[in-house]
C-alpha positions as CSV (number, residue, x, y, z in Angstrom):
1,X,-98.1,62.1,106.9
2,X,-98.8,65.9,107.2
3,X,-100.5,67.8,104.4
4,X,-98.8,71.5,104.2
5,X,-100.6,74.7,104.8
6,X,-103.6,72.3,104.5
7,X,-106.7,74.6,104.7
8,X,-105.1,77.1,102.4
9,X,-104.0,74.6,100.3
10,X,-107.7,73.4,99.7
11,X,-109.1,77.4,99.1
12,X,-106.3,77.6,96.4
13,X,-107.1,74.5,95.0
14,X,-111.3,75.5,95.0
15,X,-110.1,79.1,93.7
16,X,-107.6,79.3,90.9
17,X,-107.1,82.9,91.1
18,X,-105.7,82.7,94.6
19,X,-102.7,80.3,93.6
20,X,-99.0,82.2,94.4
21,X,-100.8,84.6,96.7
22,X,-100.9,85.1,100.6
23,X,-104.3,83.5,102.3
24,X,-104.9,83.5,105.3
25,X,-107.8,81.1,106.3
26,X,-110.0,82.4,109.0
27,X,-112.8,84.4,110.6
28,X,-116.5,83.6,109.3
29,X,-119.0,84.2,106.3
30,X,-120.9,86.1,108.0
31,X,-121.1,90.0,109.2
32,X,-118.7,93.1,107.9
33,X,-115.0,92.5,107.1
34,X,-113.9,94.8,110.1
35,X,-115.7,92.7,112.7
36,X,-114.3,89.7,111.4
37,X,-110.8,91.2,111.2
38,X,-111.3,92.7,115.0
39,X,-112.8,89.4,116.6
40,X,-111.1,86.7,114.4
41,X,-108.2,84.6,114.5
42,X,-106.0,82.7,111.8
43,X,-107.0,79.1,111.3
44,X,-104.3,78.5,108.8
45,X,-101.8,80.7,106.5
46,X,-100.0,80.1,102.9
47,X,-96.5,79.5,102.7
48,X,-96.9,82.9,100.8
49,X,-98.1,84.8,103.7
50,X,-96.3,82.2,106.2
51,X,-92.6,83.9,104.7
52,X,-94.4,87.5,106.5
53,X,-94.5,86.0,110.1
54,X,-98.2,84.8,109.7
55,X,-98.9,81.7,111.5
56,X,-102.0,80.0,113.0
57,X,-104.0,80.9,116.6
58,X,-102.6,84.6,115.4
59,X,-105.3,87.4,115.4
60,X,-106.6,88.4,112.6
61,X,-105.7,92.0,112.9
62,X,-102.2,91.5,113.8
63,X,-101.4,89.0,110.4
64,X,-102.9,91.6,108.3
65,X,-100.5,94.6,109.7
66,X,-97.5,91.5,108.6
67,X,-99.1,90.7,105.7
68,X,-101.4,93.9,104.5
69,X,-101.5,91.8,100.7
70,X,-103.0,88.5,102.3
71,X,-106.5,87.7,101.1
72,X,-108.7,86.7,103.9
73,X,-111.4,84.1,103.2
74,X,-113.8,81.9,105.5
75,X,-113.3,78.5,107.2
76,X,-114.9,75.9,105.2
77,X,-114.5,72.7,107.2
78,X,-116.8,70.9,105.1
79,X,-114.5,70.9,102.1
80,X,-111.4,70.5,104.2
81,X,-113.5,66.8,105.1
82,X,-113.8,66.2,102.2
83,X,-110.0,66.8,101.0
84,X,-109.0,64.4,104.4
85,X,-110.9,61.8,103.4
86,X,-109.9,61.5,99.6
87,X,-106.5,62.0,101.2
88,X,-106.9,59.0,103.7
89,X,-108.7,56.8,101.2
90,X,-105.3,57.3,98.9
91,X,-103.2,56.2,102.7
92,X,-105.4,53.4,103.2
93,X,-104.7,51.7,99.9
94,X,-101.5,50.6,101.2
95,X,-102.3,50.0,105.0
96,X,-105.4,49.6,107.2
97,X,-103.7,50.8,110.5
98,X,-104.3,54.5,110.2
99,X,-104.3,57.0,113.2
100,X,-105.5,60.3,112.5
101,X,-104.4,63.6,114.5
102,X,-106.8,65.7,112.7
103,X,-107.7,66.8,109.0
104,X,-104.3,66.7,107.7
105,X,-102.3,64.7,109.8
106,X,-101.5,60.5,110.5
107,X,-99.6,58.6,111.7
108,X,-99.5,55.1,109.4
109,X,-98.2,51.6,110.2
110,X,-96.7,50.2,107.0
111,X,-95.0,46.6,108.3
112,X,-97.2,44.4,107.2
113,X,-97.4,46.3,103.9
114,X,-93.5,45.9,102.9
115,X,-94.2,42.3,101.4
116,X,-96.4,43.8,98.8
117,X,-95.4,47.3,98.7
118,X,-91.7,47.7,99.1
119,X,-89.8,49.3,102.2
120,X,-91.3,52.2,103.9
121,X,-89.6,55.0,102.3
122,X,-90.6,54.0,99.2
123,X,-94.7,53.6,100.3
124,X,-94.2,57.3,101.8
125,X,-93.2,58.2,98.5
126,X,-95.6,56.8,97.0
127,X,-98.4,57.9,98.7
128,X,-96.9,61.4,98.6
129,X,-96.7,61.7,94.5
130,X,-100.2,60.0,94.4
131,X,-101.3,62.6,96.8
132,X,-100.3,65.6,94.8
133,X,-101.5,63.9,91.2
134,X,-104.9,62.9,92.8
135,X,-105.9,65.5,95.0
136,X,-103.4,68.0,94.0
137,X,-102.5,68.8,97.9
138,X,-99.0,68.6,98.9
139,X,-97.7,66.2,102.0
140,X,-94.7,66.2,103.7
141,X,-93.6,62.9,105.4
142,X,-91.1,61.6,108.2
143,X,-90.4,57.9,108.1
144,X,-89.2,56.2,111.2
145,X,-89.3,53.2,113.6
146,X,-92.1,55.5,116.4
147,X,-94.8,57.9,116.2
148,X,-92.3,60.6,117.9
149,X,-89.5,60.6,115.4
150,X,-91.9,60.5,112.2
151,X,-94.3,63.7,113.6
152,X,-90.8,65.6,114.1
153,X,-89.2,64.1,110.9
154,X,-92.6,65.1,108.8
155,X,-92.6,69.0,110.4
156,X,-88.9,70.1,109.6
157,X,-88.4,70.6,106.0
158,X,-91.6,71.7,105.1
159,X,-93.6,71.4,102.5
160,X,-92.9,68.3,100.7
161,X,-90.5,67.5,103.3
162,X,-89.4,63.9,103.2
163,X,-86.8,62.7,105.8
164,X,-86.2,59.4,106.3
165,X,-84.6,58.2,110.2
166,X,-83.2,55.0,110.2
167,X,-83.3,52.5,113.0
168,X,-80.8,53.0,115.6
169,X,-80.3,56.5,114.2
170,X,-83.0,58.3,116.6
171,X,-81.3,59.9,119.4
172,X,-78.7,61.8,117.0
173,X,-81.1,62.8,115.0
174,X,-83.2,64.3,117.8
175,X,-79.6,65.5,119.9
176,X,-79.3,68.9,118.1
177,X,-83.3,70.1,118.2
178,X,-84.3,72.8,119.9
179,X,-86.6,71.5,122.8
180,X,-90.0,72.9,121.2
181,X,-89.4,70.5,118.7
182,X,-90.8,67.3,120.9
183,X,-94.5,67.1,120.7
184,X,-96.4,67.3,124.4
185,X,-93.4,69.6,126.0
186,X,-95.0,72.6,126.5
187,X,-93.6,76.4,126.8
188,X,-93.7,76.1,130.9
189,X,-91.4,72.8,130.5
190,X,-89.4,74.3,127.9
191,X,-89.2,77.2,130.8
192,X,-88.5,74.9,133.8
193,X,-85.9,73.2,131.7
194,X,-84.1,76.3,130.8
195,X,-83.5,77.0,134.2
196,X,-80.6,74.2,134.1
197,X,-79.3,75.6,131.2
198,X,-80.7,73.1,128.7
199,X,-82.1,74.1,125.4
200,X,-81.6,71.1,123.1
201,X,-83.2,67.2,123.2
202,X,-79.4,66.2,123.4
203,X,-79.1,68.1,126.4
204,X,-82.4,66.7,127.8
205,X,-81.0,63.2,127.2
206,X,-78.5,63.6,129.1
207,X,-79.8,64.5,132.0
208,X,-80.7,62.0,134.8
209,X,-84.5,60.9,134.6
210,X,-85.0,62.1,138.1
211,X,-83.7,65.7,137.6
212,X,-86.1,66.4,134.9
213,X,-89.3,65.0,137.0
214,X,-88.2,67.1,139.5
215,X,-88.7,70.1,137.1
216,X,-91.7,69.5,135.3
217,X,-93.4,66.7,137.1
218,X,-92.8,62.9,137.7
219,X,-95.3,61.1,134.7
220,X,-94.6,64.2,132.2
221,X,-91.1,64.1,133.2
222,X,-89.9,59.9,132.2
223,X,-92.3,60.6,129.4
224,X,-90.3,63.9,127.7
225,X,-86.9,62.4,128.7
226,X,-87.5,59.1,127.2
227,X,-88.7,60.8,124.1
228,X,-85.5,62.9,123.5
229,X,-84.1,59.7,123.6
230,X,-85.9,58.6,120.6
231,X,-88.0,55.9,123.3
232,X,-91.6,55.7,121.8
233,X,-93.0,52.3,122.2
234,X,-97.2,53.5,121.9
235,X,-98.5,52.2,118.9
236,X,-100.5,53.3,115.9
237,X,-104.1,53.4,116.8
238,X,-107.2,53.1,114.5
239,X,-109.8,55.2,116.1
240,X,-112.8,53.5,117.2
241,X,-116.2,55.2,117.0
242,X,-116.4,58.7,118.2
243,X,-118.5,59.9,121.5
244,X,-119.9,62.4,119.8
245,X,-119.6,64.8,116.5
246,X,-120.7,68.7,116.7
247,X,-120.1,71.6,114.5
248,X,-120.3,75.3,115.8
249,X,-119.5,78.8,114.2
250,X,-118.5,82.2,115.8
251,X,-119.8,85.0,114.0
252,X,-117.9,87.8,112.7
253,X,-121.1,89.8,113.9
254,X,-123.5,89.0,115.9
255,X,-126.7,88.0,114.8
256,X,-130.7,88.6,116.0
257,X,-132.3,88.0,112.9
258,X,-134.1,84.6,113.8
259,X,-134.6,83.1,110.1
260,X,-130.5,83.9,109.5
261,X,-130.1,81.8,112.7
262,X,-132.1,79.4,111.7
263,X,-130.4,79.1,108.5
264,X,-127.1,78.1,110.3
265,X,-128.3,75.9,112.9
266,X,-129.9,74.2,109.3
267,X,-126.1,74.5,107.8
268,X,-124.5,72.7,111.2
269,X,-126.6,70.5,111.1
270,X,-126.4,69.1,107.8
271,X,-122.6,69.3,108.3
272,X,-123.2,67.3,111.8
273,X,-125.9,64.7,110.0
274,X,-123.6,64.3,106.8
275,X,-120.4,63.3,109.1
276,X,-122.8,60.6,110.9
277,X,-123.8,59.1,107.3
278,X,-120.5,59.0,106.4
279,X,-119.0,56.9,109.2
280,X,-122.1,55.1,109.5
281,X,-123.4,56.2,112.9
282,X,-126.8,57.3,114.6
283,X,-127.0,59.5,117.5
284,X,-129.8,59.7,120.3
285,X,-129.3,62.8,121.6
286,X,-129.1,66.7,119.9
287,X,-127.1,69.5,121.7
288,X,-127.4,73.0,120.9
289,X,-124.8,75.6,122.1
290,X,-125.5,79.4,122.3
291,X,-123.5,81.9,123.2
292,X,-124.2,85.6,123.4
293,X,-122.1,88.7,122.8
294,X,-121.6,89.2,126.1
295,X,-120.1,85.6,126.2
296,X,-122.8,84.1,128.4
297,X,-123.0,80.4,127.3
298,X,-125.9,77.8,127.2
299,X,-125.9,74.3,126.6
300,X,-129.0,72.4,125.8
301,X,-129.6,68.7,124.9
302,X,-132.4,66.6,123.7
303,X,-132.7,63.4,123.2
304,X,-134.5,61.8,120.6
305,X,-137.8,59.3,120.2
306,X,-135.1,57.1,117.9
307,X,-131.6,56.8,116.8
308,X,-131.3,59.2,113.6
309,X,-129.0,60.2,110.8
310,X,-131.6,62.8,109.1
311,X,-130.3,66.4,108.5
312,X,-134.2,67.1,109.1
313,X,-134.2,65.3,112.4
314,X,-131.2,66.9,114.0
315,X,-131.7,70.3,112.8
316,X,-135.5,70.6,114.0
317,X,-134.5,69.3,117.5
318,X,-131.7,72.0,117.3
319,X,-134.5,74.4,116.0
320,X,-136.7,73.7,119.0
321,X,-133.8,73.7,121.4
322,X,-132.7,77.0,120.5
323,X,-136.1,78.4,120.4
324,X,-136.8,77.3,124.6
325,X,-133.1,78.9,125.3
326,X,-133.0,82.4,123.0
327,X,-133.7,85.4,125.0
328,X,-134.0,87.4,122.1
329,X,-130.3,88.9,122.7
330,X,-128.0,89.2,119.3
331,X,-125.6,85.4,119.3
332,X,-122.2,85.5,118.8
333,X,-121.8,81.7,118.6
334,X,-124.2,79.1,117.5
335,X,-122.9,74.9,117.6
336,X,-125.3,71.5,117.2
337,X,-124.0,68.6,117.8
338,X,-125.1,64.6,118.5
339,X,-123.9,62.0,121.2
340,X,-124.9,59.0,122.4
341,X,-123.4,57.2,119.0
342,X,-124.3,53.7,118.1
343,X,-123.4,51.4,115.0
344,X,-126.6,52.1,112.5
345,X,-128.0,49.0,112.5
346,X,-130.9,50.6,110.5
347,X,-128.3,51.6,108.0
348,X,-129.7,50.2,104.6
349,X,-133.0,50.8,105.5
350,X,-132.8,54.3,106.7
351,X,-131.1,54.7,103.1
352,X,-134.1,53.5,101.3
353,X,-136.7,55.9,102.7
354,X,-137.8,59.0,100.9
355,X,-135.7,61.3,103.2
356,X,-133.0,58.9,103.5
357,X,-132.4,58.4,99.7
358,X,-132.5,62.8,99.7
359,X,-129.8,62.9,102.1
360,X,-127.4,60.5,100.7
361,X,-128.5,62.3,97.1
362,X,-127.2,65.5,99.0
363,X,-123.9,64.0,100.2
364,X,-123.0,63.0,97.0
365,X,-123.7,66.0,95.0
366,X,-121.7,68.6,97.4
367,X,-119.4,65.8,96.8
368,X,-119.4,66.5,93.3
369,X,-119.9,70.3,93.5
370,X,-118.5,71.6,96.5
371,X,-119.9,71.7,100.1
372,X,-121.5,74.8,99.6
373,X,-123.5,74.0,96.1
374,X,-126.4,72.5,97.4
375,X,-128.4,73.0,101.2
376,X,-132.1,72.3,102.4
377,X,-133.5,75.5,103.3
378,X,-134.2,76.8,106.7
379,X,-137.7,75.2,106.6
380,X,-139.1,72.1,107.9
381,X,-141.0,70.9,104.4
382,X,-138.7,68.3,101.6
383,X,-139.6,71.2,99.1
384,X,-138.0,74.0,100.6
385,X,-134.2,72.2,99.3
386,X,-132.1,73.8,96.7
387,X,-130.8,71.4,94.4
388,X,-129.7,70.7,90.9
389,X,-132.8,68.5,90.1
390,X,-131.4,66.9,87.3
391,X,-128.3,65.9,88.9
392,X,-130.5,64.5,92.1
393,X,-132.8,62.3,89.9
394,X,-129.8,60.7,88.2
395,X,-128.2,60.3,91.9
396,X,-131.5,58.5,93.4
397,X,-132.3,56.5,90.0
398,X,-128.3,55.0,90.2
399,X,-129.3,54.3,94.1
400,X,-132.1,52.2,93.5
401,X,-130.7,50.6,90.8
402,X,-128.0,49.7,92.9
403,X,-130.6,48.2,95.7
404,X,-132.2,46.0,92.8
405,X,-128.7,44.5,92.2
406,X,-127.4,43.9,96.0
């Protein structure tokens, strides 16, 4: 499963008024427009600006001299989360074995799921109309026996490509693809393999094992050849817990002010504390990475008195971290970020205390709002938050009547 032109997709989806035209998703919310055009680089790009050359890792500067139209807005990875995991919830309906690449792409085991939901061209279907009449997002999707042929099959008739390989069908349907097309063979592969004159997976195929590890190495080698040959035998991995979540954001213009700082090292933090809630985590220890505009990098950890959760508790060991590493100079790039994961055991009860109940109250409503409609201040205090009261009162009353009835 691979969601098309996924973070434009989500900005057009948040903002009617950019629907049919070229975005291109990247750079930051902060600084003037010509930093962030100079400095910045395309995260992702509408079909509509796509058809003009665009594409992602491009600078900034040159997609706009493609595409002078395009509209340029901010990476908000925060609401692409949040689109992934309504996404993945639909996915996980039909099968618990789900492998995520990233935010808009995974790979999904569907055997044990025919009994109940029909073959697997028909649950790829499925999941793909629900996808677009839920979420409104667009998927394309590549059904077949490995993990190789489905990432190729879901990437070439894009969007709302749906190609279906059948068994014993792999290694034709690989034979005429241009070598780029197999995932893990890189341009200096690609290079040593043109050397022999071959250009195509059919070509690759054919070739003894032994003359392409002699090219490009003897591990990398069996591994691509096999591959061309539609040989994929690695299975479909759910991903256990994570070492470690961060967040970080390169400005579009450097920044000295020390309350703006803090007010985004209070931003990645929430993001960071929010993604621990939601996958039910606690981390012991708070890194803080600082970069200046010179490109000079620190790192800095900390680790805490107990495992935490709290947007409050990670952001003020970031605060205090950042405070014993600033020289003063303007930052070009700020990250937080927790390790040392564990399972909350403390879960529920975390939940029930006064800043507990306010974080999971917060979740919920930039759930409901947007990621961007509700965020503690900068401050240390509970009353510096900006919130919908209303809305949070109803949230925390629903949570406790909830606890009375577990």
């Amino acid at each position: 499963m691979d969601l098309d032109a996924f973070y434009a997709s989500v900005e057009q989806l948040r903002r009617p008024e950019l629907r049919g035209l070229p975005v291109i998703v990247g750079g930051a919310d902060a600084g003037d427009h010509r930093a962030q055009i100079r400095r910045g680089v395309v995260s992702a790009a509408s079909y509509e600006a796509r058809v003009h050359g665009v594409h992602s890792a491009m600078p900034l500067a040159t997609a706009l001299r493609l595409c002078p139209q395009a509209i340029v807005v901010p990476v908000d990875f925060s609401a692409y989360r949040a689109a992934s995991s309504s996404v993945f919830a639909i996915a996980r309906d039909y099968t618990p074995v789900l492998e995520p690449l990233s935010l808009d792409e995974a790979f999904l085991e569907v055997t044990d799921s025919v009994a109940r939901f029909g073959q697997p061209a028909a649950i790829a279907a499925e999941i793909r109309d629900r996808v677009l009449e839920e979420c409104h997002l667009h998927a394309s999707f590549g059904v077949a026996t490995c993990k190789t042929i489905a990432k190729i099959a879901s990437e070439i008739r894009k969007p709302r490509g749906f190609v279906v390989v059948q068994p014993g069908d792999e290694a034709a349907f690989l034979a005429p693809l241009q070598l780029r097309a197999l995932p893990g063979l890189g341009p200096a592969s690609e290079n040593a393999l043109a050397g022999l004159g071959i250009h195509t997976l059919g070509e690759l195929a054919a070739l003894p094992v032994e003359t392409v590890q002699r090219r490009v190495g003897s591990a990398q080698g069996r591994s691509i050849w096999e591959r061309a040959q539609g040989i994929d035998t690695s299975p479909v991995t759910i991903p256990g817990r994570p070492r470690s979540v961060s967040r970080e954001e390169t400005f579009s213009s450097d920044i000295a002010a020390r309350q703006q700082l803090a007010s985004r090292i209070a931003e990645l933090s929430a993001d960071v504390a929010a993604r621990l809630r939601d996958g039910g985590w606690t981390a012991r220890t708070v890194t803080l990475k600082l970069r200046y505009s010179d490109f000079e990098t620190l790192t800095r950890q900390q680790s805490l008195a107990s495992p935490t959760q709290s947007d409050i508790e990670v952001r003020d060991a970031a605060n205090a971290l950042f405070d014993r590493a600033w020289s003063g100079a303007p930052v070009r790039l700020l990250g937080v970020g927790v390790n040392s994961l564990d399972e909350s055991t403390q879960l529920d009860l975390f939940a029930k205390t006064k800043v507990g109940k306010i974080d999971h109250a917060l979740d919920a409503l930039r759930s409901r709002f947007g990621p961007k409609a509700i965020r503690r201040g900068a401050g240390a205090g509970l009353r510096d938050l900006d919130w919908r009261g209303d809305d949070l009162r109803a949230i925390s009353k629903r949570d406790d009547e909830t606890d009375v009835h577990r």
